[in-house]
Every structure is written in C-alpha cells, then in structure tokens.
PyMOL commands that place a pseudoatom at each C-alpha (Angstrom):
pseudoatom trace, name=CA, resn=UNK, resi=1, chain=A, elem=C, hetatm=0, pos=[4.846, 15.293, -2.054]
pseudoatom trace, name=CA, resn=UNK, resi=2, chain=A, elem=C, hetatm=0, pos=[1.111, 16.400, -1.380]
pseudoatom trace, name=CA, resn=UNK, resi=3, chain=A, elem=C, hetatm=0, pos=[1.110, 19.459, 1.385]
pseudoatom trace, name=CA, resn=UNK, resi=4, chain=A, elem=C, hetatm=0, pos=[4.180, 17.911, 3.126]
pseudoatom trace, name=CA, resn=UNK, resi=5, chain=A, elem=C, hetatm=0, pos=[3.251, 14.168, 2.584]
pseudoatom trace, name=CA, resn=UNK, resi=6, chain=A, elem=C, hetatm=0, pos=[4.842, 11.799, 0.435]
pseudoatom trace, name=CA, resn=UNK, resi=7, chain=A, elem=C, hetatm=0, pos=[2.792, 10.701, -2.226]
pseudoatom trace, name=CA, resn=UNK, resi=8, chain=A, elem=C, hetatm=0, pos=[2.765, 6.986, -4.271]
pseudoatom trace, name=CA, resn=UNK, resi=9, chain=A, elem=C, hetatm=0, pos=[0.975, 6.687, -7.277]
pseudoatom trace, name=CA, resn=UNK, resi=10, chain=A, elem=C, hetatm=0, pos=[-2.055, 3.623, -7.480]
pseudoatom trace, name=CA, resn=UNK, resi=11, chain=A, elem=C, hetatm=0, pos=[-4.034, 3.328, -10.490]
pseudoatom trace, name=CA, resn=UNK, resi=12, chain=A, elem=C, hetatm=0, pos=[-7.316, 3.619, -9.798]
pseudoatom trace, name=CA, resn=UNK, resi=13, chain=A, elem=C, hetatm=0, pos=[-8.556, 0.427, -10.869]
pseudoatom trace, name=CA, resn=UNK, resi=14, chain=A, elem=C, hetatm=0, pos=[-6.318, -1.239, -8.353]
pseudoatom trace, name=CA, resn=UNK, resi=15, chain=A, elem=C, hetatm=0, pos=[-7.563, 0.932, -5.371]
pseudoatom trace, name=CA, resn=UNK, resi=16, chain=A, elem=C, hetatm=0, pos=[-11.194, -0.296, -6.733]
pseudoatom trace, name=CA, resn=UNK, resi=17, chain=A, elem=C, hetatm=0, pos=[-10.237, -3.592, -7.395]
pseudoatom trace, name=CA, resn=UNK, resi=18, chain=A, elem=C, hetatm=0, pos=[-8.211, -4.605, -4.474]
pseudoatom trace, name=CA, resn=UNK, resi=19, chain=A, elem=C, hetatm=0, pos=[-9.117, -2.477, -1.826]
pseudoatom trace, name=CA, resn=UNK, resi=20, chain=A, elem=C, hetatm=0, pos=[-12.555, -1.762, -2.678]
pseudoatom trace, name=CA, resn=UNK, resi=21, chain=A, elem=C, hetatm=0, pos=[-13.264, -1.170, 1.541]
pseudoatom trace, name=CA, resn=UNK, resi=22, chain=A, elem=C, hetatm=0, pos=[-11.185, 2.326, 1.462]
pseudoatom trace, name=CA, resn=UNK, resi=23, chain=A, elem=C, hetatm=0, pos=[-12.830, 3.313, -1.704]
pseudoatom trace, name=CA, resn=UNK, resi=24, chain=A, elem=C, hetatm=0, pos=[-14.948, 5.408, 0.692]
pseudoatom trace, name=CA, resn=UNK, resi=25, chain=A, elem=C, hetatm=0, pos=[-12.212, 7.284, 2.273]
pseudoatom trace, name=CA, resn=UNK, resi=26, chain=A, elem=C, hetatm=0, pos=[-10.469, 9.116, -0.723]
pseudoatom trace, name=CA, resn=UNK, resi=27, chain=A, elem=C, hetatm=0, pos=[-10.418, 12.459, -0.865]
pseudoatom trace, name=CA, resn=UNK, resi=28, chain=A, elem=C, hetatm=0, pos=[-10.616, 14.419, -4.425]
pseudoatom trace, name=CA, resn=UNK, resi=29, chain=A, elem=C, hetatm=0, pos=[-8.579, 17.134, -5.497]
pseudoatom trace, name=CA, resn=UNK, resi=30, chain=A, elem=C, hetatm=0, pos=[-8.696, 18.889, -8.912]
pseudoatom trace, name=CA, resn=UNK, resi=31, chain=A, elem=C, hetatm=0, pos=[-6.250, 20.732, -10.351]
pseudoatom trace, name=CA, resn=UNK, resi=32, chain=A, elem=C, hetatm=0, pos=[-5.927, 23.057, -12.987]
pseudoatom trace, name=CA, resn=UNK, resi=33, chain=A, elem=C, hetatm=0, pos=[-2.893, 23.097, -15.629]
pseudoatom trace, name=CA, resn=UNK, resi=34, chain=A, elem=C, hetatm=0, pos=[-2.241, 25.136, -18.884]
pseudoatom trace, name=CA, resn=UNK, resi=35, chain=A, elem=C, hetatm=0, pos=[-4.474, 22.520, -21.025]
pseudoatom trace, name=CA, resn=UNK, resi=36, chain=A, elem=C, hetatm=0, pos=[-5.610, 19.869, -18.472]
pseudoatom trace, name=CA, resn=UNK, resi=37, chain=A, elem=C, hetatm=0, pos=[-7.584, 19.367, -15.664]
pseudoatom trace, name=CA, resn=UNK, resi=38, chain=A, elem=C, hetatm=0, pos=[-6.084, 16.731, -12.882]
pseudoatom trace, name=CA, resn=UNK, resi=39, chain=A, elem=C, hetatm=0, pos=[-8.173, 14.941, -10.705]
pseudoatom trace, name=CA, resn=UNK, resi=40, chain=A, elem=C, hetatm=0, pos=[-6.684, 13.118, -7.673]
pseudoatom trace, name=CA, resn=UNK, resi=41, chain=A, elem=C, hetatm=0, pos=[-7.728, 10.498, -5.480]
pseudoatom trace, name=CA, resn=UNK, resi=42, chain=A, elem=C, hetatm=0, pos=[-6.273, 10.874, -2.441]
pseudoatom trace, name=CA, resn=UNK, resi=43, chain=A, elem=C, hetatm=0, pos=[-5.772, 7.887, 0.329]
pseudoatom trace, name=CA, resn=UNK, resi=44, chain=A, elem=C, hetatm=0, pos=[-4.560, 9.493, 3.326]
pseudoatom trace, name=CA, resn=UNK, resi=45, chain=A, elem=C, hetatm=0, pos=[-2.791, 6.159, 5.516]
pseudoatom trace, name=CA, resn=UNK, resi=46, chain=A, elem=C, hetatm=0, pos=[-2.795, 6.361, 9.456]
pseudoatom trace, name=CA, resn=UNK, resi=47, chain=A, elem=C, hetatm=0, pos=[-0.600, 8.334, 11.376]
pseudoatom trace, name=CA, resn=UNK, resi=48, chain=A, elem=C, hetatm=0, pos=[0.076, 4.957, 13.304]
pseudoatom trace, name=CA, resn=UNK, resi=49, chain=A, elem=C, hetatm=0, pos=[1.783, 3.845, 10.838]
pseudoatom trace, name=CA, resn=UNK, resi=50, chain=A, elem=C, hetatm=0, pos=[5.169, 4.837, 9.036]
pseudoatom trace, name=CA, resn=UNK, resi=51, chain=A, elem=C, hetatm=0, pos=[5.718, 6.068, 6.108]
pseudoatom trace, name=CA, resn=UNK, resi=52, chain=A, elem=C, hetatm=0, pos=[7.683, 3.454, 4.333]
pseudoatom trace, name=CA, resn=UNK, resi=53, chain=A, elem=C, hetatm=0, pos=[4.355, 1.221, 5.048]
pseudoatom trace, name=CA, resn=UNK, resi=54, chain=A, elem=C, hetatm=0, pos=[1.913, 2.948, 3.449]
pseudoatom trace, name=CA, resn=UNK, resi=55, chain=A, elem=C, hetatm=0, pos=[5.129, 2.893, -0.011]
pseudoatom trace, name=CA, resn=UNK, resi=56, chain=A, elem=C, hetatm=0, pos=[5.177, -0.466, 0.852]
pseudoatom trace, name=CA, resn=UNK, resi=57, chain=A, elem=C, hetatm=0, pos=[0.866, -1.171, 0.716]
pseudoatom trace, name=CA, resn=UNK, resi=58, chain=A, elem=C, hetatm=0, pos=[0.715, 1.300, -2.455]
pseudoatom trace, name=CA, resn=UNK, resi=59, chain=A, elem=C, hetatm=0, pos=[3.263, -1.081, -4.317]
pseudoatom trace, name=CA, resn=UNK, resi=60, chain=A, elem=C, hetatm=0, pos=[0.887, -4.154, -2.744]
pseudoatom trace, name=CA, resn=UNK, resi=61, chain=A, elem=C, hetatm=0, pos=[-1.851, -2.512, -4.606]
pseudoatom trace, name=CA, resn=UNK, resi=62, chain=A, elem=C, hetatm=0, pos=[0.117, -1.518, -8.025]
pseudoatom trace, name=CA, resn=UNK, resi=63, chain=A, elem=C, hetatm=0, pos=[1.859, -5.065, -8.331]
pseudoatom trace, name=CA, resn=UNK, resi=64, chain=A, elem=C, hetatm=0, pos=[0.222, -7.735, -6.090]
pseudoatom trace, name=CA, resn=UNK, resi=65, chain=A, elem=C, hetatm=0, pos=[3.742, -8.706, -6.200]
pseudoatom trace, name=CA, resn=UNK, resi=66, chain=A, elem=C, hetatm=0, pos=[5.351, -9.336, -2.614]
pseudoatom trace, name=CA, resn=UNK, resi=67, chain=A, elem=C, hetatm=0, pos=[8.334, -9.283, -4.236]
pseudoatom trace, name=CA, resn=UNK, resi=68, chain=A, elem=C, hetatm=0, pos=[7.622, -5.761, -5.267]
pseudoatom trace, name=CA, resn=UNK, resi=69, chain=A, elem=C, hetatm=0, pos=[6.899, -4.717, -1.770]
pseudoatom trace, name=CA, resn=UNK, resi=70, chain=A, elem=C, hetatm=0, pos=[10.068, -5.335, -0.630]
pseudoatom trace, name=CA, resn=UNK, resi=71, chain=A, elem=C, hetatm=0, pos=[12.158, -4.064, -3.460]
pseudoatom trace, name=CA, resn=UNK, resi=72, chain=A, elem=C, hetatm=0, pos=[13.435, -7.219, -4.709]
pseudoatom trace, name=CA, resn=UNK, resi=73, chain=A, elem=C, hetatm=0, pos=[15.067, -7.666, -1.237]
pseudoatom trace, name=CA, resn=UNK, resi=74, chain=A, elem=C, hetatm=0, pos=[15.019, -11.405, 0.490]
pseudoatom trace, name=CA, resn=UNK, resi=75, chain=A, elem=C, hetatm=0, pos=[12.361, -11.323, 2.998]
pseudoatom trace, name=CA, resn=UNK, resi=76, chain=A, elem=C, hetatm=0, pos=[13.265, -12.208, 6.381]
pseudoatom trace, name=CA, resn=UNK, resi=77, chain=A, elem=C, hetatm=0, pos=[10.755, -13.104, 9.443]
pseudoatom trace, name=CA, resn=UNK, resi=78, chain=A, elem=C, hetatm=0, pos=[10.817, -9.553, 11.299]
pseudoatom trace, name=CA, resn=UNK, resi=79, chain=A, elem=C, hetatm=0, pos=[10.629, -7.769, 8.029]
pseudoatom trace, name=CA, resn=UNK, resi=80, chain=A, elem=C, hetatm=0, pos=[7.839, -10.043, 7.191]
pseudoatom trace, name=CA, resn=UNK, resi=81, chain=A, elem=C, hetatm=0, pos=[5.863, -9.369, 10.988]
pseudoatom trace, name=CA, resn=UNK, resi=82, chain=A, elem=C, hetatm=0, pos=[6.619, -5.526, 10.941]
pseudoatom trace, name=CA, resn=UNK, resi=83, chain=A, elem=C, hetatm=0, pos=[5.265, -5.409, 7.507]
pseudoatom trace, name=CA, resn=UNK, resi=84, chain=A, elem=C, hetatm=0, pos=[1.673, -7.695, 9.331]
pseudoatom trace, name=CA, resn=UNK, resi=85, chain=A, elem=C, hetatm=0, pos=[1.450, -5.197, 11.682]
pseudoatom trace, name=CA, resn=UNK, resi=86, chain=A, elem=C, hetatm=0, pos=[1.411, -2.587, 9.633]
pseudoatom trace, name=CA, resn=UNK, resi=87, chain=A, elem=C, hetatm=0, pos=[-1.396, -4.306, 7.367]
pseudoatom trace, name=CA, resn=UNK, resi=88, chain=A, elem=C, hetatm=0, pos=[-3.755, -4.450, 10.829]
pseudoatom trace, name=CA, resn=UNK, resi=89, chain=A, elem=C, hetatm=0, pos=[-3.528, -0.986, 10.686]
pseudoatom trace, name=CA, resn=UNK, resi=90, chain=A, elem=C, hetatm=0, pos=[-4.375, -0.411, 7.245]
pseudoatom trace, name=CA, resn=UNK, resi=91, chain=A, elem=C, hetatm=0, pos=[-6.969, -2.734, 7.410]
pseudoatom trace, name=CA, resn=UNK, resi=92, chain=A, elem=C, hetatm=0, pos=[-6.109, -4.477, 3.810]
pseudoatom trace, name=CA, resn=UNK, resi=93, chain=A, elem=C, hetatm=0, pos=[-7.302, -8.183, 4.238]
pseudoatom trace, name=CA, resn=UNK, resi=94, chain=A, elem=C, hetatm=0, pos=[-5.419, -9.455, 1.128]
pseudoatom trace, name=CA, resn=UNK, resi=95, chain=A, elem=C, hetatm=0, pos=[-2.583, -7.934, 2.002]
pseudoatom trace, name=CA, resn=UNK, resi=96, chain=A, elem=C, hetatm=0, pos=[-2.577, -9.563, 4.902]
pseudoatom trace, name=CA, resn=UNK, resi=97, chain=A, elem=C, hetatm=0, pos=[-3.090, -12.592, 3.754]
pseudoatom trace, name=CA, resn=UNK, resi=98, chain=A, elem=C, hetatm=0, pos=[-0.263, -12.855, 1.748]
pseudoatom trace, name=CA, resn=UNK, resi=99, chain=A, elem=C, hetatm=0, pos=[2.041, -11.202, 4.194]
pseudoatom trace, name=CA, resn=UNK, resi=100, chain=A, elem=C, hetatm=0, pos=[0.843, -14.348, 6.186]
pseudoatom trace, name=CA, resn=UNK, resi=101, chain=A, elem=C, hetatm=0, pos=[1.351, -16.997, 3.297]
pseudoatom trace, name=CA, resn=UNK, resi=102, chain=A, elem=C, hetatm=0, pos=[4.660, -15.403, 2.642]
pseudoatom trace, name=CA, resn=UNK, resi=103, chain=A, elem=C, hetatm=0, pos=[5.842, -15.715, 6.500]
pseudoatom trace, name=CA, resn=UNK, resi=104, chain=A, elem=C, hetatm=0, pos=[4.425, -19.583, 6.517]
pseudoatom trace, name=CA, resn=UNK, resi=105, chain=A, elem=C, hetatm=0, pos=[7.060, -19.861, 3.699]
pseudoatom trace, name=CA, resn=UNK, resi=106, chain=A, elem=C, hetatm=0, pos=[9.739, -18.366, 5.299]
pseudoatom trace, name=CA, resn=UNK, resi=107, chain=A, elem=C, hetatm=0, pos=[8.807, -20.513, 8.434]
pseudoatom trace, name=CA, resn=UNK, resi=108, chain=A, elem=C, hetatm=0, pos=[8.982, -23.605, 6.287]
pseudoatom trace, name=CA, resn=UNK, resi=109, chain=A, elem=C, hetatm=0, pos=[12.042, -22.589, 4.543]
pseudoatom trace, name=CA, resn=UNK, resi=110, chain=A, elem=C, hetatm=0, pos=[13.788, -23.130, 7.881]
for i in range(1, 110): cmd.bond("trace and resi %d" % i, "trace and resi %d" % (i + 1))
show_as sticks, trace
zoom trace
C-alpha cells in the first residue's frame, strides 16, 4: 500500500520499454532506510478505472504474458471486453492490442 493505495511492483525497464508514453507521468519518491536510500517511481492509474485493472496492466507490463494477466484463469469474452475497456482508459496501445488478438481467438474458438 502507498498512502492508502495498493501498490504493484514494475521494473523499470518494462515501464520504459513498454509503456514508454506514461514515462512522463511518474511521480518520484525517496526514501530513507537504516543503510539505503529507495527511490520510487510511482504510476498513479485513473480513478475511472478499478483497482484490479491497473493489477491486471502492471502484470501486462512485468510479463507480456496474457496469461499472466488473468492469473492462469481461462479467458472468457466479457472478461476479455471489461479488461479492453479498461486498456482505453489507461491508454496502453499494446495492451490493447493483444487484449484484441486474444478476444479474436476466443471469437474463433467458438
């Protein structure tokens, strides 16, 4: 939790490399500890959207695994266009995109 928020930890070099676009956007925060100094990067996600997207876009950024996003869980088509909407709203293209591919599949599947 950061000041009452939940919190999902993104290396870095993800955020930079996949979602270069909100790279502007993060806040810092240092902190100080007994022998270290923390820096965070902090990505605050819309108030639009619920929490469990913004879990679900962090592990989008950490995995690039779909199947990762939804916990190992099958996929179904209103999971799938919940998950799009939410992705509008972040604003995360390739995210998107696959959230798209991965509905065409479903749509395919039958």
């Amino acid at each position: 939790m950061h000041d009452g928020s939940p919190v999902v930890q993104v290396p870095l070099l993800n955020f930079q490399t996949y979602a270069p676009m909100k790279i502007p956007d993060l806040k810092i925060e240092i902190t100080e500890g007994e022998t270290h100094r923390w820096k965070f990067y902090i990505y605050d996600t819309s108030e639009l959207i619920f929490r469990s997207a913004g879990e679900m876009w962090a592990r989008w950024l950490t995995h690039r695994d779909l199947r990762a996003v939804s916990n190992g869980e099958h996929t179904n088509g209103s999971n799938i266009i919940r998950a799009l909407r939410d992705a509008e709203r972040i604003g995360d293209l390739d995210y998107r995109d696959a959230l798209v591919d991965a509905w065409m599949l479903w749509l395919q599947s039958g």
